[in-house]
C-alpha positions as CSV (number, residue, x, y, z in Angstrom):
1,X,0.0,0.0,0.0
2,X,1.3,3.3,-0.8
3,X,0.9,6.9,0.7
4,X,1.7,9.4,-2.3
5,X,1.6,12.9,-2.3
6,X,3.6,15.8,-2.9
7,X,5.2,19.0,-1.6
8,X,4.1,22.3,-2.7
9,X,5.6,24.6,-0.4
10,X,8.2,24.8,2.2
11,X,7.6,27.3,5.4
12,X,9.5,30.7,6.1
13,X,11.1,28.9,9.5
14,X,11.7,25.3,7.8
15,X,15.2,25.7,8.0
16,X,15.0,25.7,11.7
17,X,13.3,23.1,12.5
18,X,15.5,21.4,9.5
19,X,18.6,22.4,11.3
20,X,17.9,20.2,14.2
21,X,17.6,17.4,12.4
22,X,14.1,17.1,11.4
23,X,11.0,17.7,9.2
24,X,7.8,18.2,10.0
25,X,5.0,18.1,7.4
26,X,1.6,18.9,7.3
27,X,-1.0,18.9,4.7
28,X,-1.6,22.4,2.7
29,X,-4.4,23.6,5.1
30,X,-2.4,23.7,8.2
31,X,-2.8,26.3,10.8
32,X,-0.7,29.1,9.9
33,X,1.9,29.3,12.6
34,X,2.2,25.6,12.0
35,X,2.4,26.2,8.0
36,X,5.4,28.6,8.6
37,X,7.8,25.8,10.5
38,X,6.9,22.9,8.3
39,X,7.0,21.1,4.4
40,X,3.7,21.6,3.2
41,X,2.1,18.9,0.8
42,X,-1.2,18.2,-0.9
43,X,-3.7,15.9,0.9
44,X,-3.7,12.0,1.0
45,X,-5.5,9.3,2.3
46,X,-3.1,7.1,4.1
47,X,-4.4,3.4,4.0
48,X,-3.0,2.0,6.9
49,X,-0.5,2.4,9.7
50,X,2.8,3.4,9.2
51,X,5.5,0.9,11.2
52,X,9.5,0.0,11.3
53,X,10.0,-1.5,8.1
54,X,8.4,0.6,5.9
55,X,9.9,3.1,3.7
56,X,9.6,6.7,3.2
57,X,10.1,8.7,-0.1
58,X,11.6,12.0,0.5
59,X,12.4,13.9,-2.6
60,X,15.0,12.0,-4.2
61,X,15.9,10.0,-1.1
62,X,14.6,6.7,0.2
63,X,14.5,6.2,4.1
64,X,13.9,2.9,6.7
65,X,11.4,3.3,9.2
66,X,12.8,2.4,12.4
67,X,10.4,3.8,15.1
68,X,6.9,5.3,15.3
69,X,5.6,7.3,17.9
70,X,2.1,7.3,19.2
71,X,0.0,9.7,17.8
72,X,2.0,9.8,14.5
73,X,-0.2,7.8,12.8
74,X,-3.2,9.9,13.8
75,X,-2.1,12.7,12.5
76,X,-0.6,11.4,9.6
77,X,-4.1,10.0,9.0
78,X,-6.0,13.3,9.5
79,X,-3.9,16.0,8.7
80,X,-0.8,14.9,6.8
81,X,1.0,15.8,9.5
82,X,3.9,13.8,11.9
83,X,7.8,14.9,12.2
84,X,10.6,12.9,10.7
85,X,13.5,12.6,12.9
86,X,16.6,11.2,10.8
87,X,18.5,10.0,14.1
88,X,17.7,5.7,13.4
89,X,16.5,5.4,16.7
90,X,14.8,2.4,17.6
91,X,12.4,4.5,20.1
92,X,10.5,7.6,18.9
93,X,11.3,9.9,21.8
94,X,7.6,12.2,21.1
95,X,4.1,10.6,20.4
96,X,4.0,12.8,16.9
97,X,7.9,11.5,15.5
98,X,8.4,9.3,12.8
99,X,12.2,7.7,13.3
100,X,13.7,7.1,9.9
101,X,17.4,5.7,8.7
102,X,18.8,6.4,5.6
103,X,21.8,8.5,3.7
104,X,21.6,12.1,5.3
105,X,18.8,14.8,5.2
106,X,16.5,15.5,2.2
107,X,16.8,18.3,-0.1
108,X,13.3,19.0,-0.3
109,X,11.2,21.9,-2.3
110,X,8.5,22.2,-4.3
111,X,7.3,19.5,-6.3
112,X,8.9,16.9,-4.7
113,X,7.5,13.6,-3.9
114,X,6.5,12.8,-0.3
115,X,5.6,9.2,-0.6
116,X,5.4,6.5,2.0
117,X,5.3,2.3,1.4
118,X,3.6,0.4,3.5
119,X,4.9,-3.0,3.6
């Protein structure tokens, strides 16, 4: 099953949040303080939970899930929205965090695919 979708814009603050390591996304109609800090993407239906072992598409780089926090499937559900943390930890240390392993960070902008394989 497949999660595919794509990003349209990128917030003023991504960089930040980018900086330490993360991403967060969020479908196009998030609120806009969280809009600002986050990579924004067009609305899909996910069709299942996302767990270690599946893979995540993040513009032109392919990452290992490894952990998956709480509520992160939730919100991916409903909003598009969770936070990738690139650290390969098998424990997501906040409900909302998506753990992924892979070759560095994502150069992300618009137009680039978001997609995620559920295996």
């Amino acid at each position: 099953m497949e999660y595919k979708t794509t990003v349209t814009k990128l917030g003023e603050t991504y960089g930040e949040i980018f900086d330490q390591g993360m991403v967060v996304v969020f479908n196009e109609n998030a609120p806009e303080e969280l809009a600002e800090l986050s990579a924004l993407h067009t609305a899909a239906r996910l069709p299942g939970d996302v767990k270690p072992g599946d893979e995540v598409v993040l513009g032109d780089k392919r990452y290992a899930v490894t952990a998956v926090g709480s509520e992160a499937n939730h919100t991916l559900g409903k909003m598009g929205h969770c936070t990738f943390v690139f650290t390969g930890a098998d424990t997501a240390e906040l409900d909302g965090h998506i753990v992924l392993k892979g070759e560095g960070m994502p150069n992300l902008r618009a137009g680039e695919p978001f997609e995620i394989y559920l295996h």
